[in-house]
C-alpha positions in Angstrom: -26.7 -70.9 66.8 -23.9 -69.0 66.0 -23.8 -70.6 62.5 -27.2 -69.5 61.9 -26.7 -65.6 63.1 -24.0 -65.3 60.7 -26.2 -66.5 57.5 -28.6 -63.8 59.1 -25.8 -61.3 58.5 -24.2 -62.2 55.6 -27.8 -62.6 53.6 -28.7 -58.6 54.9 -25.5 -57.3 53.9 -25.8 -58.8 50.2 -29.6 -58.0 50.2 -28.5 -53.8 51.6 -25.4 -54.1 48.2 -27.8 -54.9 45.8 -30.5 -52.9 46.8 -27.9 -49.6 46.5 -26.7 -50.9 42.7 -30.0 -50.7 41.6 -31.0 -47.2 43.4 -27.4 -45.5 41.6 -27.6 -47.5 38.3 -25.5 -43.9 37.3 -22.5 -45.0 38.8 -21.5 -47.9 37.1 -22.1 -46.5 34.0 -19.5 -45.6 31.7 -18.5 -42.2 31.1 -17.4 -40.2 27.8 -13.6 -39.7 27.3 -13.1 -35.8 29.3 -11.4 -35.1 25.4 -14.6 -36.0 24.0 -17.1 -33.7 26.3 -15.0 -30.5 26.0 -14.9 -31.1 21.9 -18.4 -31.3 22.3 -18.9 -28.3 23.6 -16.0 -26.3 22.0 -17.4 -23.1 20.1 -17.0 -23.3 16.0 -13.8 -21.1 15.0 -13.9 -17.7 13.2 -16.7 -15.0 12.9 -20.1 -16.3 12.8 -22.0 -15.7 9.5 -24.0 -12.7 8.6 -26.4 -12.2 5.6 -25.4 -8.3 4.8 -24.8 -6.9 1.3 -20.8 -6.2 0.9 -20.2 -2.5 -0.1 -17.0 -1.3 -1.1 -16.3 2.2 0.0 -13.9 3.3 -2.7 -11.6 1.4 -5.4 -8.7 2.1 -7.7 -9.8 2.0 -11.5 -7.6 1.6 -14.4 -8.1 0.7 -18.1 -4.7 -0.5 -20.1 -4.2 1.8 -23.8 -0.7 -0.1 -24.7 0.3 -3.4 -23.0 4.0 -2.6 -22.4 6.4 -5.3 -24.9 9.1 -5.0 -21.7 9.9 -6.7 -18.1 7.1 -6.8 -15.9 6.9 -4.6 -13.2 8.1 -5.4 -9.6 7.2 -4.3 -6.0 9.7 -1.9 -4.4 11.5 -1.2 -7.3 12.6 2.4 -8.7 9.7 3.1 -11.2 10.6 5.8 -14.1 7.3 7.1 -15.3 6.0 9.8 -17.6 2.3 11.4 -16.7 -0.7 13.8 -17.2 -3.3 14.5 -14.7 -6.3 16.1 -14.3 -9.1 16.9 -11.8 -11.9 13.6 -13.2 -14.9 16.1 -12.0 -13.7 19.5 -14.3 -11.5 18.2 -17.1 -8.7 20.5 -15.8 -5.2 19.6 -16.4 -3.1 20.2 -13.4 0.0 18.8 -14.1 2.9 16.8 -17.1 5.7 15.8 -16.9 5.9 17.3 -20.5 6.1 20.6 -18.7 9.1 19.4 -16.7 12.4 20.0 -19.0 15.7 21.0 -17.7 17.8 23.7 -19.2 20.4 22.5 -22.2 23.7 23.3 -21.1 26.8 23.3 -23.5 30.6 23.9 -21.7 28.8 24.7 -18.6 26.7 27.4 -20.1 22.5 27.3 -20.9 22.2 27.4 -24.7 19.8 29.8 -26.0 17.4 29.2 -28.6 16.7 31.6 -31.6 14.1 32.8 -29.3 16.2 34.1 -27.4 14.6 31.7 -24.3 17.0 29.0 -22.7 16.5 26.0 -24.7 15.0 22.6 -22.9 15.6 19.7 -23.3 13.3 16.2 -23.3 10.4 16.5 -20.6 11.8 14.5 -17.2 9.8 11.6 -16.1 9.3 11.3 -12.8 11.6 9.0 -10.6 10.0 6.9 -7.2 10.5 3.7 -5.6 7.6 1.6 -5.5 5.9 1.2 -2.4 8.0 3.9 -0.1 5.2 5.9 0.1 6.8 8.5 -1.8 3.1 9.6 -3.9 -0.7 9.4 -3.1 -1.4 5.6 -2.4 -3.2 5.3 -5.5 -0.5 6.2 -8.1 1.8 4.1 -5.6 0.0 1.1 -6.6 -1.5 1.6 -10.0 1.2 -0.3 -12.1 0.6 -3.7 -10.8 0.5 -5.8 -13.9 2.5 -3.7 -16.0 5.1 -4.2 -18.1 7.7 -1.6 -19.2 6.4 0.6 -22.1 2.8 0.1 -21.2 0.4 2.8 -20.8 -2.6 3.1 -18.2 -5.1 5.3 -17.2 -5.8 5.5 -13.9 -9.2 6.4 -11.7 -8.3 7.5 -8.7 -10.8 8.4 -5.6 -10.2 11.3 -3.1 -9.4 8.6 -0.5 -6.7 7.3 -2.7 -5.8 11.2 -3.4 -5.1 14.0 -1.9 -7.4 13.1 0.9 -9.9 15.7 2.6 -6.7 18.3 1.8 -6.5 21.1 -0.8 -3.8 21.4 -3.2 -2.9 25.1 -3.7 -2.0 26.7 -6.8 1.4 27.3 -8.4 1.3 29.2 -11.4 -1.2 29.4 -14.2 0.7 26.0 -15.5 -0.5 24.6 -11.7 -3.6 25.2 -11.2 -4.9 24.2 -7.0 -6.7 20.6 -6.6 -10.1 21.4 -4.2 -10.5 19.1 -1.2 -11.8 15.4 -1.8 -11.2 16.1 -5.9 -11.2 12.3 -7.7 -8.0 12.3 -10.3 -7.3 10.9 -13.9 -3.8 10.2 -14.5 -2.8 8.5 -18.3 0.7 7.3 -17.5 3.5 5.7 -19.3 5.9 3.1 -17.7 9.2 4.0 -19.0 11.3 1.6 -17.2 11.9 0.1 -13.7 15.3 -0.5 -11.6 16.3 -2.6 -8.7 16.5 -0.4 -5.1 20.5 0.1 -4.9 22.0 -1.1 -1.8 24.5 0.1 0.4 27.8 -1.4 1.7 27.3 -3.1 5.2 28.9 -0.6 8.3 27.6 -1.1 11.6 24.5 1.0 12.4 23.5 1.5 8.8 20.9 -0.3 7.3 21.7 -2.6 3.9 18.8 -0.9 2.3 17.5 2.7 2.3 14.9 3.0 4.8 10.7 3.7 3.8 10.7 7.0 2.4 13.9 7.8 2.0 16.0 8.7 -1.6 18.9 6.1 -2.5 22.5 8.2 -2.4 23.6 9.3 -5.3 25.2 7.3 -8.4 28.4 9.7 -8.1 29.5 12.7 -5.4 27.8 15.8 -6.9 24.8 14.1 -9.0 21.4 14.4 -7.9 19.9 11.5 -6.2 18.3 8.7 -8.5 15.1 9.0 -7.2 15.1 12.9 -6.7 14.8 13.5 -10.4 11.5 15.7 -9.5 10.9 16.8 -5.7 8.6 14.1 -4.4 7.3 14.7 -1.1 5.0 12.6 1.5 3.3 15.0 3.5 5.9 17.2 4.7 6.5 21.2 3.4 8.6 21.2 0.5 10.5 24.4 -0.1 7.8 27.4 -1.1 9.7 27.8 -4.3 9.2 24.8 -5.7 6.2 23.7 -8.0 4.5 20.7 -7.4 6.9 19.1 -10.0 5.7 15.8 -8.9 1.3 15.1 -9.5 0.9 12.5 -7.4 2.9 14.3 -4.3 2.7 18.1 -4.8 3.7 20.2 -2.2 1.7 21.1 0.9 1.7 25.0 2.0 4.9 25.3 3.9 4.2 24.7 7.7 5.5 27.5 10.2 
């Protein structure tokens, strides 16, 4: 009797197993790797795609006359350069570095012509290191390519300019630039330099920081890059003229 109420038992348990296999079939099935699922699911990198037209909101232009015979030209190096601008919408020449001669001096003294004016001497190019920011962004960065003794024409857009800014006049010689005025400059690569460096003290820097003029070669001689005031922005001294075309100087601030 007791033999026969165990059977009982043991054939409803296995009867109550099997009936719960096949009502969760789900549970003994086998699951994806958790790596798997979530790279499943991961979102595709970068921006998604769009099916706009590209515009390009202003460029710098330039067309080669003379493909320079010397070294090609470097990033942040001292560039010499020689130049002529003019306002692209009037024609009207503004500034050269023809018109930029010093004085001829003999013992210390100016030597006078048979004009009876001082005499001058060869027009000065102008003197910048190469991305320092020392003139408008786009005579900054219109050598690329270059090589020394080239000449280039540049086209360069008010945004690349003088910005939304006015350039006053100084002198007949310099005449104002109007606000948002596009620029032609024909420009002559004269030569380039190496950046000098400086001897290693604590707190100074190897290299002259962004912006700033190298010392000079010799105590008493002007700066190498200072050969024409360049400026970034800031108020040069009233007096000057805007020596430099792609930097003149702003109204003095107060």
């Amino acid at each position: 009797m007791k033999h026969t109420v165990l059977l009982f038992l043991l054939a409803a348990w296995v009867a109550a197993a099997s009936a719960q296999t096949q009502s969760h079939p789900a549970a003994n099935a086998v699951r994806p790797p958790a790596a798997a699922a979530s790279t499943a699911s991961a979102k595709p990198s970068g921006p998604p795609p769009v099916h706009g037209v590209v515009k390009t909101a202003f460029s710098l232009r330039y067309e080669d006359i003379k493909i320079g015979s010397g070294p090609l030209v470097e990033p942040n190096m001292i560039y010499k350069v020689y130049y002529t601008g003019w306002i692209a919408s009037t024609g009207v020449e503004f500034d050269s570095t023809s018109e930029h001669r010093a004085p001829v001096y003999e013992k210390g003294k100016p030597v006078i012509g048979a004009d009876g004016k001082t005499k001058l001497g060869p027009p000065m190019p102008i003197v910048f290191p190469q991305g320092f920011g020392r003139v408008i962004p786009g005579f900054d960065e219109g050598f690329a390519g270059m090589r020394v003794g080239g000449e280039r024409r540049l086209f360069i857009p008010w945004q690349l300019g003088y910005g939304a800014r006015s350039i006053p006049a100084h002198g007949p010689d310099h005449p104002g630039i109007p606000p948002k005025s596009d620029l032609i400059f024909d420009v002559t690569l004269a030569g380039v330099t190496n950046m000098p460096t400086f001897p290693m003290h604590p707190g100074i820097p190897a290299h002259p920081a962004a912006g700033a003029a190298p010392a000079p070669q010799h105590p008493g001689a002007s700066p190498t890059v200072a050969a024409h005031p360049i400026v970034s922005g800031d108020a040069a001294h009233p007096a000057q003229k805007p020596a430099n075309p792609a930097a003149p100087a702003p109204p003095p601030t107060k």
